[in-house]
C-alpha positions as CSV (number, residue, x, y, z in Angstrom):
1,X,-10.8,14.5,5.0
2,X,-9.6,15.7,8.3
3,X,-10.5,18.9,9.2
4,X,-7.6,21.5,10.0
5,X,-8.8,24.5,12.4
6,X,-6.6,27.7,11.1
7,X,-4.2,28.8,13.4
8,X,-5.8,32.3,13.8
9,X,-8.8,30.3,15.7
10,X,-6.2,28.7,18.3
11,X,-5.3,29.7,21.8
12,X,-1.7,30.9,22.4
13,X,-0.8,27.4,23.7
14,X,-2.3,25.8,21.1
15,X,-0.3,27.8,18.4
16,X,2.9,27.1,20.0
17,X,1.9,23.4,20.1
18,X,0.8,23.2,16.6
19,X,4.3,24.8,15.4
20,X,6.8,23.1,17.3
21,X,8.2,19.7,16.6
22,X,7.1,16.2,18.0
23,X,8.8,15.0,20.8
24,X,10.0,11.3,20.3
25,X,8.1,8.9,22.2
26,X,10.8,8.7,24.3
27,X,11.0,12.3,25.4
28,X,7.1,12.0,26.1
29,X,7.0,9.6,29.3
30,X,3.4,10.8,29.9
31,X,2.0,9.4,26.4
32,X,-1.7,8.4,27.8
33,X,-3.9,6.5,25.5
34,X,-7.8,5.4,27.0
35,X,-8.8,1.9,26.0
36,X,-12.5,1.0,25.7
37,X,-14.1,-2.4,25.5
38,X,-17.2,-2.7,22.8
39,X,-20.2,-4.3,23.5
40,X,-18.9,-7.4,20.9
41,X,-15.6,-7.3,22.8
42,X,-13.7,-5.5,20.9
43,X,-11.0,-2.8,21.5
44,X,-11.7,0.5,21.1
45,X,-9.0,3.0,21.6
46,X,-7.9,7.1,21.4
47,X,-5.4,9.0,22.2
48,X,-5.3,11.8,24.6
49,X,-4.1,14.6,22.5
50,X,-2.9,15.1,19.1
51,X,0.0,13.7,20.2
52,X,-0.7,11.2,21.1
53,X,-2.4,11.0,17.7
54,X,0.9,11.0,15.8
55,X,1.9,8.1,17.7
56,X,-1.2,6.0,16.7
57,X,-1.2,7.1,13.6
58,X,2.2,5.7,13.0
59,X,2.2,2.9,15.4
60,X,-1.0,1.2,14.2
61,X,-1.8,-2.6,13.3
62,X,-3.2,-3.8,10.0
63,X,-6.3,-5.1,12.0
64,X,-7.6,-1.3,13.3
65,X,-9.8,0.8,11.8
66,X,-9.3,4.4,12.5
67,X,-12.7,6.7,12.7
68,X,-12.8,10.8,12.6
69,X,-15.8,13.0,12.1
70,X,-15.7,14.8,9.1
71,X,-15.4,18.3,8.5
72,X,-14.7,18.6,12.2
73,X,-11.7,18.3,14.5
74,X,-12.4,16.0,16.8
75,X,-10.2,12.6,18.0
76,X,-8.9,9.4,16.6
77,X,-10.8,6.9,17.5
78,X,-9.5,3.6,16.4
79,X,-11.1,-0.6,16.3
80,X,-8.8,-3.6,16.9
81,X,-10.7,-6.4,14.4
82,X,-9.8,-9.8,14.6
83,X,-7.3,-11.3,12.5
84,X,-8.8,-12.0,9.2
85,X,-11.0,-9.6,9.4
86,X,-12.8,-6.9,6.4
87,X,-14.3,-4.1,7.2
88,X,-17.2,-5.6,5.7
89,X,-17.1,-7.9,8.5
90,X,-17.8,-5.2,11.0
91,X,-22.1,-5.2,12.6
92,X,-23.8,-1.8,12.2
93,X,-23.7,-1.6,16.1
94,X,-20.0,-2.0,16.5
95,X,-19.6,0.8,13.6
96,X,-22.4,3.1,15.7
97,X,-20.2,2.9,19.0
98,X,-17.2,4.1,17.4
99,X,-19.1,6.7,15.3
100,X,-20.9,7.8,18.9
101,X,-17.7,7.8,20.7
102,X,-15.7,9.7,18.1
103,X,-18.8,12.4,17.6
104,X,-19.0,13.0,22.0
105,X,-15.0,13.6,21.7
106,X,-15.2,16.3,19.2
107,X,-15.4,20.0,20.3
108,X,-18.0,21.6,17.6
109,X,-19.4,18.1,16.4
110,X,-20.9,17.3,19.7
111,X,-22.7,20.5,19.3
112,X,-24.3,19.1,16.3
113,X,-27.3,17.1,15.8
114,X,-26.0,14.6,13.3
115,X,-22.8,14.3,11.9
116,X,-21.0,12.6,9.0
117,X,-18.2,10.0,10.5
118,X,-15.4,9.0,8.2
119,X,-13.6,5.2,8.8
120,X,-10.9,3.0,7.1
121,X,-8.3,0.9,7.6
122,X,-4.8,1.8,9.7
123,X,-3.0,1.0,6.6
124,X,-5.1,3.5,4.3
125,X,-3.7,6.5,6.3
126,X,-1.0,8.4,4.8
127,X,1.2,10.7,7.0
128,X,3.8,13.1,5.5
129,X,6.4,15.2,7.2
130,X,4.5,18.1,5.9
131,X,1.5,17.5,7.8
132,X,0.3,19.3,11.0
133,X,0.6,17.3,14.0
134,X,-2.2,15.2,14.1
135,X,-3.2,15.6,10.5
136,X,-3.5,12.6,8.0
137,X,-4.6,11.8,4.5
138,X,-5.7,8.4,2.7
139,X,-3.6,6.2,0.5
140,X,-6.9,5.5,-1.4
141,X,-10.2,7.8,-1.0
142,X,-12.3,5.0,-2.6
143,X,-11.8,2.6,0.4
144,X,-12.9,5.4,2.7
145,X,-16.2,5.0,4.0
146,X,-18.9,7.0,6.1
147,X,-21.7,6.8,8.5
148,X,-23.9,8.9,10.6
149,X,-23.3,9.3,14.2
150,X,-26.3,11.1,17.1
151,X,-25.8,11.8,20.5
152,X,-26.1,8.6,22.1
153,X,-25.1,8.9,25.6
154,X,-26.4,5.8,26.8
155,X,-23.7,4.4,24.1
156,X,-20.9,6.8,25.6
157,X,-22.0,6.2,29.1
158,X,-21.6,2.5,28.3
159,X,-17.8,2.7,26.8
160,X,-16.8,5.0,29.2
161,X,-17.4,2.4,32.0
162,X,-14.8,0.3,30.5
163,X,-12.5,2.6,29.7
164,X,-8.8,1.8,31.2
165,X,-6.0,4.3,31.2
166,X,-2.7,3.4,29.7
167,X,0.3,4.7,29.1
168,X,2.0,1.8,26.4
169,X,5.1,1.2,23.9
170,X,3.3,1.8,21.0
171,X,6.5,1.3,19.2
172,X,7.2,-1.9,20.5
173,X,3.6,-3.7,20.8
174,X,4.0,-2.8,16.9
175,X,6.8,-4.2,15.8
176,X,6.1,-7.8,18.0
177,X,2.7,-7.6,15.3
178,X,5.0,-6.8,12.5
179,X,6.8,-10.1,13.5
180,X,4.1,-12.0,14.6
181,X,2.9,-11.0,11.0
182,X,5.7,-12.0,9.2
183,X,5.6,-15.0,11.1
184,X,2.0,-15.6,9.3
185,X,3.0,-14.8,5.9
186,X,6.0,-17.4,5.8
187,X,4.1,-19.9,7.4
188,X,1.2,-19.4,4.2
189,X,3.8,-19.5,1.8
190,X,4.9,-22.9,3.2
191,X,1.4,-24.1,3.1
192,X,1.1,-23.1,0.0
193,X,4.1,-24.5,-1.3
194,X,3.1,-27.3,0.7
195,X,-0.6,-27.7,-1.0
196,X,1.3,-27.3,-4.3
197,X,3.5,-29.7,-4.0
198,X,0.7,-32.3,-3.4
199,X,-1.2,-31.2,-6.1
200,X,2.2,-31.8,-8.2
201,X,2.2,-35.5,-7.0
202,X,-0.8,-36.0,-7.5
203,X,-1.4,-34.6,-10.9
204,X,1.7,-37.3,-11.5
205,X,0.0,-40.1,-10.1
206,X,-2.8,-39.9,-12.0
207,X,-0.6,-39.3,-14.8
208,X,1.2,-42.1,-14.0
209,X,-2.4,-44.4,-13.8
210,X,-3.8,-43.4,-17.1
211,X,-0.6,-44.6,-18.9
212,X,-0.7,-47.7,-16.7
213,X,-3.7,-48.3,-17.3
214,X,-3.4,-47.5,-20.8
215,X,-0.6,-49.9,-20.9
216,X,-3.2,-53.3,-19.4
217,X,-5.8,-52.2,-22.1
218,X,-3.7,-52.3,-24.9
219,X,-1.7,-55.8,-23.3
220,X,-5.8,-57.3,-22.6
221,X,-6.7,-56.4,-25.8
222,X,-3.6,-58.0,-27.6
223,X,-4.1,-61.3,-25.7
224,X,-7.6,-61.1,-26.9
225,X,-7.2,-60.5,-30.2
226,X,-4.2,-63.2,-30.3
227,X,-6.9,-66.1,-28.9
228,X,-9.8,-65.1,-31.5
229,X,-7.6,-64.4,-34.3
230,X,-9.3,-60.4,-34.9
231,X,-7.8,-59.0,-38.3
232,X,-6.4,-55.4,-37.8
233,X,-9.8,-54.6,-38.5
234,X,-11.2,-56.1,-35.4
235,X,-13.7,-58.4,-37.3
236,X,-12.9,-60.9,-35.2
237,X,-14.3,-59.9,-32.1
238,X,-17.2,-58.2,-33.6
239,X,-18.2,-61.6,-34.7
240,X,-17.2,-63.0,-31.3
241,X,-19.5,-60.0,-29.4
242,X,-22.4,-61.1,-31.9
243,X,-22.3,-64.8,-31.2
244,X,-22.4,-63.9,-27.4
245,X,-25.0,-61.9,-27.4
């Protein structure tokens, strides 16, 4: 779960900011997210603030992965996977650098030793209007898993080298996937209807060869029996198969 600090334990600012209403994206020019390059190439990303936050949260794609330390407060740090991808799919190391980074980019867990660092998939979150800003929930706690994160600096030293400063339309970079995606799913459903279809024709071609064939047994065997005069019994050609052999 994601860890909610009271509002007794905040500065001034920080109260006022937790209790007023988010700004649209397009009130909030500034919107910065940091993007981070892995050491298998791929893209690591966090927002700023817990603004930011918000917008990732809503503005995600189906291939991230988001990544929070439990029990603390600390950012959102989020993996781009390639299309196709499982979680399953992801190395141990790839995991560890998102762990690291998430762990050095919260306040009280980079204080601790070890920590315990929560990850799913984008489309596991759950957001309701109800929630602080910032704050999420899962769709499904069973597909939630965790890992251990250390102070690694080498790691965070290492990320931070690629890190590029951005400020992007979240919004819009979202809904090109979203049609991109679409895009994928009607093209599988024609391949599929297409790989049907061919399985239909060929089902009825070799429906269509058995009774054919069925049709030159039964037509050979007539003939036969016509030239060695077999009996509906077939006694005929018994006696014809014993003289050949």
């Amino acid at each position: 779960h994601v860890h909610h600090v009271p509002l007794s334990r905040l500065s001034r600012r920080d109260r006022l900011l937790a209790v007023t209403p988010l700004a649209s994206s397009l009130e909030r020019r500034d919107a910065m997210v940091f993007y981070y390059t892995t050491s298998e190439g791929y893209m690591m990303y966090m927002g700023r603030d817990k603004f930011e936050n918000e917008d990732l949260i809503r503005y995600g794609w189906p291939e991230d992965v988001w990544f929070h330390v439990d029990n603390f407060s600390s950012a959102h740090v989020y993996l781009r996977m390639e299309r196709g991808m499982t979680l399953d799919d992801l190395s141990e190391e790839t995991i560890q650098e998102c762990a690291v980074m998430v762990k050095a980019n919260s306040i009280e867990g980079s204080k601790q030793k070890r920590v315990d660092v929560v990850y799913t998939r984008w489309k596991n979150l759950h957001k309701t209007p109800a929630m602080d800003v910032g704050a999420v929930g899962f769709k499904d706690s069973s597909r939630v898993r965790t890992t251990t994160a250390e102070k690694n600096n080498a790691i965070v030293n290492e990320l931070n080298r690629t890190r590029e400063e951005r400020s992007p339309d979240l919004e819009a970079e979202q809904a090109e996937r979203a049609a991109e995606w679409r895009r994928e799913q009607k093209r599988k459903k024609q391949e599929e209807a297409q790989r049907e279809k061919e399985e239909r024709r060929r089902r009825e071609e070799e429906k269509k060869l058995r009774t054919y064939e069925g049709l030159v047994d039964n037509e050979e065997q007539k003939t036969y029996n016509d030239e060695h005069g077999a009996s509906e019994d077939q006694s005929a050609a018994v006696a014809y198969e014993d003289d050949f052999m």
